[in-house]
Residue, then its C-alpha position, 0 to 999 in steps of 0.5 A: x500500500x502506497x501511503x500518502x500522509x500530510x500532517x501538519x506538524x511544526x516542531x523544533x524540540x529534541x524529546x524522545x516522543x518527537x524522535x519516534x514520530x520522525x521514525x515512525x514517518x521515515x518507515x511509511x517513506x521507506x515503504x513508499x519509496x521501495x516500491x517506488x523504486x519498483x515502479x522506476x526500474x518498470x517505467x525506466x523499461x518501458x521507456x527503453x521499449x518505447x524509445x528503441x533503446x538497448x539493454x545492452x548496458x544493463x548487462x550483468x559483467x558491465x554493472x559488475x565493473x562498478x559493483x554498488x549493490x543498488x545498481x546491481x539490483x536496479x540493472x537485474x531488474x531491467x533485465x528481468x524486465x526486457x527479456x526476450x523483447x522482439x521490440x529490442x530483438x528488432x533494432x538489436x543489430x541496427x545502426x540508429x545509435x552509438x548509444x543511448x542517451x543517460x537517462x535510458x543508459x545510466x537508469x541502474x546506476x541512478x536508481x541503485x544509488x538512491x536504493x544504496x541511500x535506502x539501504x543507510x536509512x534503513x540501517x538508521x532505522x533498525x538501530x533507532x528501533x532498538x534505541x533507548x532515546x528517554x530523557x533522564x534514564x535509569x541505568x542498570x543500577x538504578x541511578x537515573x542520569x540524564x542523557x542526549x540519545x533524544x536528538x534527533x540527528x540521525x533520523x534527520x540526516x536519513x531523512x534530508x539525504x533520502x529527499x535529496x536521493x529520491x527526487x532523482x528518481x522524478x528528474x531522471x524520469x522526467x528526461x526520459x518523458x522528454x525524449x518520448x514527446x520530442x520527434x528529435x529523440x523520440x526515434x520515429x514517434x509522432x511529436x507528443x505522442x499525438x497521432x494526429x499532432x498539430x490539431x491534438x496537443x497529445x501527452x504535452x501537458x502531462x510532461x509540464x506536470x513532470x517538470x514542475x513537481x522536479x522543479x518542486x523537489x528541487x526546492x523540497x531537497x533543500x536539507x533541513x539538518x542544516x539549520x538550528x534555532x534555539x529555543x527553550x531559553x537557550x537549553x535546546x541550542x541545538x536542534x535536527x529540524x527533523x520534523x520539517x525533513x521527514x515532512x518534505x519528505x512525504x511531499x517529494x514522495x508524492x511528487x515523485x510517484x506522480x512524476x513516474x506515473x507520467x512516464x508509465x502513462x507516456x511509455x504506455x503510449x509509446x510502446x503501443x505505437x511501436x506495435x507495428x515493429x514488433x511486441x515488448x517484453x513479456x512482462x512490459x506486455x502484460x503492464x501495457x495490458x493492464x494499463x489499456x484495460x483502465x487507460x484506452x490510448x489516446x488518439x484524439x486530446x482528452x483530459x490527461x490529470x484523469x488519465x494520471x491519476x488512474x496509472x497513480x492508482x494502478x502503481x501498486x497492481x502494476x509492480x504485482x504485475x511485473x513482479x509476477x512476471x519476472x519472480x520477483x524484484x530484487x530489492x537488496x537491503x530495502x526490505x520491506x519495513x511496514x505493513x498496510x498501516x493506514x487507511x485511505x482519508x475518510x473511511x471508516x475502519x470495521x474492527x472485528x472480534x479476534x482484532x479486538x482480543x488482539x489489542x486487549x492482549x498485555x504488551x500489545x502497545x503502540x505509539x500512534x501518531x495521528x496525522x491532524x488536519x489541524x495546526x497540531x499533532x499529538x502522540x498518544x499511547x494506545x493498548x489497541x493492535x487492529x492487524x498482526x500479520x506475518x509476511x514470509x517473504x522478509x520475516x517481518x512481524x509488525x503490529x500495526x493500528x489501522x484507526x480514523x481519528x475524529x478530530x474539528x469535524x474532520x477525518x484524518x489518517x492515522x499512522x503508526x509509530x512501532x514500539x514492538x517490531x521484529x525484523x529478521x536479519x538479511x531479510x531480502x523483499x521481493x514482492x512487488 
């Protein structure tokens, strides 16, 4: 599940609430994020289809000579993903290219950095799980003495380079819709992606999205660990600003899911364009199909935001699709961290009896945070665990409170800051 939660938080503070908060939202962007990063390596492959492009780079001895363990899982996923592709199998020997351009050839090395920076705040993460960060604490000898643990640097590092990391993701992916619209590059299809161009303005208007949310990111990628203001009478004179990273962070999330949801929706396109050439993959076909089953091609101008915003919906149905195709993704040290944790904005969420046993059950505590619609958050401590579910394929036991929060009138979502997780070493997630 695809998380998308804004809350409205202005902090400064270091306390050990605060710290668990950031955490908690720094896991609901790693999930996002790793599949996300799912999405790119599908949208980067369907683009190569659409562009006449080579899988050539991709090959597994080439990635070896430079061996970043993000950029060998993004470059085995390509290949899983181009296949036995008679698009690529029409062109393999031909002349139209020395070489294609960066952001077909350089996909693995762009996508597996931003994985290798998953990979360290994954790493941050696991540590802060297991981390006493309470102000005073009581040591093993019963003497309570006072303590750092709660600043927040660590998590706002995690969170400033995972921002600066995953917008990269939306500006490659951007290029990439460039050269689908540009005759120039596009090597032989219609300007925009328009059949009949000149009288239809085609994909044009999806691509300015693009451009905008990257320039967007631009500004949110901006770190805020590198600013402090004290406060406190001068006591906090040193502060993360984390609250305002892991915030920036959900907005570039967002922003970057759009981003490849144009991509796919434009490869799409693309790729049905070349049909006269031969067929894609057969993973890539069967993606193109269940696109076309919601998104009918676009041969004469209609509304674009709508068509995004279905490909937006159908990401995660797409990256299940693939993965089935390929026997899964490999997603190296970017296990899978939560489970389905929140509920869509205003709907309600049925409890049934064996979920409420579950949450009477001693032990069974979280910490909530509720994402308000208001100026304010506030972390609660909740007995309630609506959802315990194992997942074989990483070894995850999470506990996890689906819940709607009702607060001024309004709905807002809930999210979930673990206080008990348990997580298998080397665990490797290769679903979709």
């Amino acid at each position: 599940m695809f998380v998308d939660s804004r809350p409205a938080i202005h902090a400064t503070p270091n306390d050990a609430q605060n710290q668990r908060a950031i955490d908690a939202y720094l896991k609901l962007a790693l999930d996002d994020l790793r599949r996300l990063l799912a999405c790119a390596d599908i949208a980067a492959a369907m683009s190569v289809e659409a562009l006449l492009g080579t899988d050539a780079p991709f090959a597994a001895d080439l990635q070896g000579l430079r061996p970043h363990p993000g950029q060998a899982d993004s470059a085995a996923n390509l290949r899983a993903l181009l296949a036995g592709s008679g698009l690529m199998a029409s062109h393999r020997h031909s002349r139209h290219a020395v070489q294609d351009a960066y952001c077909l050839r350089c996909a693995p090395q762009v996508h597996g950095a931003v994985r290798d920076v998953l990979g360290y705040a994954r790493q941050v993460i696991d540590t802060e799980l297991g981390a006493v960060v309470d102000n005073p604490v009581i040591v093993a000898d019963g003497e309570v003495m006072t303590t750092g643990n709660f600043h927040g640097e660590p998590l706002a590092f995690a969170a400033d380079m995972l921002g600066i990391a995953v917008s990269e993701l939306a500006s490659i992916s951007e290029r990439r819709v460039d050269r689908m619209l540009d005759p120039a590059f596009s090597r032989g299809l219609p300007p925009f992606l328009a059949p009949d161009a000149g009288t239809n303005s085609g994909y044009m208007l999806a691509q300015y999205t693009a451009a905008s949310l990257v320039s967007e990111n631009k500004v949110l990628a901006h770190p805020s660990s590198v600013d402090t203001i004290p406060t406190s009478g001068k006591q906090e004179d040193h502060v993360s600003m984390g609250w305002t990273g892991v915030r920036k962070l959900r907005e570039i999330v967002q922003n970057v899911r759009t981003c490849l949801s144009v991509e796919i929706l434009c490869a799409a396109q693309g790729v049905g364009m070349r049909a006269d050439i031969a067929q894609p993959s057969g993973p890539i076909a069967a993606v193109h199909s269940l696109i076309r089953d919601n998104v009918p091609r676009m041969d004469v101008d209609r509304e674009v935001s709508e068509q995004i915003a279905i490909i937006d919906q159908l990401l995660p149905d797409i990256c299940e699709t693939a993965s089935a195709q390929v026997g899964g993704f490999r997603q190296g040290a970017v296990a899978l961290l939560v489970t389905e944790m929140v509920v869509d904005v205003f709907q309600p969420v049925q409890i049934n009896a064996d979920e409420q046993d579950a949450a009477a059950r001693p032990g069974n505590e979280l910490q909530v945070l509720f994402g308000q619609e208001a100026e304010a958050a506030m972390i609660v401590k909740a007995s309630e665990v609506v959802e315990q579910r194992q997942s074989a394929q990483t070894g995850l036991h999470a506990m996890a409170l689906h819940g709607v929060a009702q607060g001024a009138g309004k709905r807002s979502v809930v999210d979930v800051v673990f206080a008990d997780i348990i997580l298998s070493p080397g665990s490797q997630g290769l679903g979709g």
